[in-house]
C-alpha positions in Angstrom: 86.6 40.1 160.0 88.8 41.5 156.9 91.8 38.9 156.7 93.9 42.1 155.4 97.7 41.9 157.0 99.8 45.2 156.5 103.4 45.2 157.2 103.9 48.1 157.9 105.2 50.0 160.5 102.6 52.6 161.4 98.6 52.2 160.9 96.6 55.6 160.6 93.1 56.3 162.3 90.7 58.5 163.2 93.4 61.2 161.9 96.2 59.8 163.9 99.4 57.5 163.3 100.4 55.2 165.7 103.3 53.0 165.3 102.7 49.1 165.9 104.4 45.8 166.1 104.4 44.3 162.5 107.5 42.4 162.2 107.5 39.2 161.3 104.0 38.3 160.8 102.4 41.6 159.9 99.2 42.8 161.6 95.4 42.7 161.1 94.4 45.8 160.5 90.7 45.8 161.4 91.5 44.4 164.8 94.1 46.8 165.3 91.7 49.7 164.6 89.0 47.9 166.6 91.3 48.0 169.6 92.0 50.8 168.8 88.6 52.6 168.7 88.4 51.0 172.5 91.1 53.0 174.3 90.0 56.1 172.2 87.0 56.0 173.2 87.7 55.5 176.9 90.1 58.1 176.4 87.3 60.4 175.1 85.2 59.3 178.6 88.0 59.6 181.1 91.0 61.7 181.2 92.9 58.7 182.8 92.8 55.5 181.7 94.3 52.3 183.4 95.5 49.9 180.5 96.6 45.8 181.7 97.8 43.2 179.5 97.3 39.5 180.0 97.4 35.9 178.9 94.9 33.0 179.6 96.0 29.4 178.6 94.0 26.7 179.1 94.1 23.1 179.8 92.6 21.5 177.0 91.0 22.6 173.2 87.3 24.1 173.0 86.0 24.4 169.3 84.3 27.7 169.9 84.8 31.0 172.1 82.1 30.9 174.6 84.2 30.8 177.9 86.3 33.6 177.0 83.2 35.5 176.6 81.7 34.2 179.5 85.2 35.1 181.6 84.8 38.5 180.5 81.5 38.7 181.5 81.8 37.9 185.0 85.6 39.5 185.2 83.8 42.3 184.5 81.1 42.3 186.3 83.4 41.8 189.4 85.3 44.8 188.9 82.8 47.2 187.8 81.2 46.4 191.2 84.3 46.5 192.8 85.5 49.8 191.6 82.1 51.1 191.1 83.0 51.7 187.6 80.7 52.8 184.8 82.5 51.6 181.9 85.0 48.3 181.4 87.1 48.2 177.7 88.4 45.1 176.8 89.8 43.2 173.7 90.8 39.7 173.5 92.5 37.4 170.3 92.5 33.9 170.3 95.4 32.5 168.7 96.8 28.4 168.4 100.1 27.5 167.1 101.9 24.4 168.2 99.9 23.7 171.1 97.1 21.8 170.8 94.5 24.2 172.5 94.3 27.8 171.8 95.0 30.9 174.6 93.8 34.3 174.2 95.3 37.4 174.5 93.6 40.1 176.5 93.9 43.7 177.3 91.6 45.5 179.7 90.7 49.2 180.0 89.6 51.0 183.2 88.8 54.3 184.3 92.6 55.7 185.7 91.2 57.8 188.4 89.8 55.1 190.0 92.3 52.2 189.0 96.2 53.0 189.5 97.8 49.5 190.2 97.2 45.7 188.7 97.7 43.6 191.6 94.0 43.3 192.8 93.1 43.1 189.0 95.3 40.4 188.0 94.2 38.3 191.4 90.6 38.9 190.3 91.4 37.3 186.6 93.2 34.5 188.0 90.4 33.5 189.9 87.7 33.7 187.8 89.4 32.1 184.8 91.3 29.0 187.1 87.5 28.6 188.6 85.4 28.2 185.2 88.1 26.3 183.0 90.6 25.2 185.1 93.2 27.7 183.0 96.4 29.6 184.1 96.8 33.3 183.7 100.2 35.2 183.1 101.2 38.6 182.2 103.8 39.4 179.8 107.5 39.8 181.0 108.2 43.1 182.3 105.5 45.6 182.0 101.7 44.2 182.1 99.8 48.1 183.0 100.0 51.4 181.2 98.4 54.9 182.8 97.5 56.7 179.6 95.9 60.2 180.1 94.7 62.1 177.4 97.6 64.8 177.0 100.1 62.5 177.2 101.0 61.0 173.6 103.8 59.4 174.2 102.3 57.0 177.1 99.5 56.4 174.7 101.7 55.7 171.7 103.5 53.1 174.0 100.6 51.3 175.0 99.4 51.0 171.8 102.8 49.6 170.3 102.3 46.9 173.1 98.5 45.7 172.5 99.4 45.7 168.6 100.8 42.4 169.3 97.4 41.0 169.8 96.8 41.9 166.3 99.6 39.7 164.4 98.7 37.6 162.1 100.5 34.4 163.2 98.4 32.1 165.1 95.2 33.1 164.0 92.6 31.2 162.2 92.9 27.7 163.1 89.8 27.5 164.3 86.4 25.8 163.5 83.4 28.1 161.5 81.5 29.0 165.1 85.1 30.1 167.1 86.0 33.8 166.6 89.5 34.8 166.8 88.1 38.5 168.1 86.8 39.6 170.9 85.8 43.7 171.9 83.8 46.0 174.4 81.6 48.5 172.1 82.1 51.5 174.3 81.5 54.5 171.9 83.0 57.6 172.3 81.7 60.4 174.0 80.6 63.4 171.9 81.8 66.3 172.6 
């Protein structure tokens, strides 16, 4: 992973501007643009996409990244089946600061037509992470979904102003050599 921060305001790809959530800390830009390429990309599959946010804290330190990945795993598994769903985005950050054990950051991205509310969703997560690592999961406060659809800027641009706070650059990289602070889905995008 690049350790570039950029302050500012706006961060251009794939030939658009977006506006993100640099204050303070700045952002990283090549996990912005890797989260990014993920809701393009299910964007460029679906014309609806179902975007959630969430936190996972856990109860005590790990030295590498293994159970995120492993939540994810079967998370996903779970709701593909559940959903019958071809395709399941994700990103995740891991990030320690005062605590003494790290929490990730996650963001999740479903086919819309098939996935309009969070509540079955954010049960599911809750479950899975509480039953391999004894964790707690919590949303942000307020708004933990976005619909985006692939017409509708705005919706997009607001979603993407709200992950880009995955991508600070406070709280990252105290970790050992083996722990990643990044997590993604590959989904590619469709070609036209």
């Amino acid at each position: 992973m690049s350790a570039y921060i950029t302050h500012s305001q706006v961060i251009q790809h794939t030939g658009n501007t977006w506006f993100i959530n640099s204050r303070k800390s700045g952002i990283y830009t090549n996990m912005m643009k890797g989260m990014l390429d993920q809701v393009e990309a299910m964007l460029s599959h679906h014309n609806k996409v179902f975007l959630l946010r969430f936190d996972l804290h856990q109860p005590s330190y790990t030295d590498n990244s293994e159970h995120v990945s492993k939540f994810i795993n079967g998370f996903s598994q779970h709701i593909k089946k559940h959903y019958k769903l071809k395709r399941f985005g994700y990103a995740w950050v891991r990030e320690q600061e005062k605590a003494k054990q790290q929490h990730y950051h996650c963001f999740i991205l479903l086919d819309g037509n098939k996935v309009q509310e969070s509540g079955y969703i954010l049960k599911a997560a809750k479950k899975y992470w509480e039953l391999y690592f004894g964790g707690s999961l919590c949303w942000p406060s307020g708004r933990c979904y976005h619909r985006l659809t692939r017409d509708n800027h705005e919706a997009t641009q607001e979603a993407i102003y709200h992950i880009s706070y995955l991508a600070k650059g406070r709280g990252k990289g105290y970790k050992p050599a083996q722990a990643k602070n990044f997590g993604r889905s590959r989904i590619k995008k469709k070609i036209a």
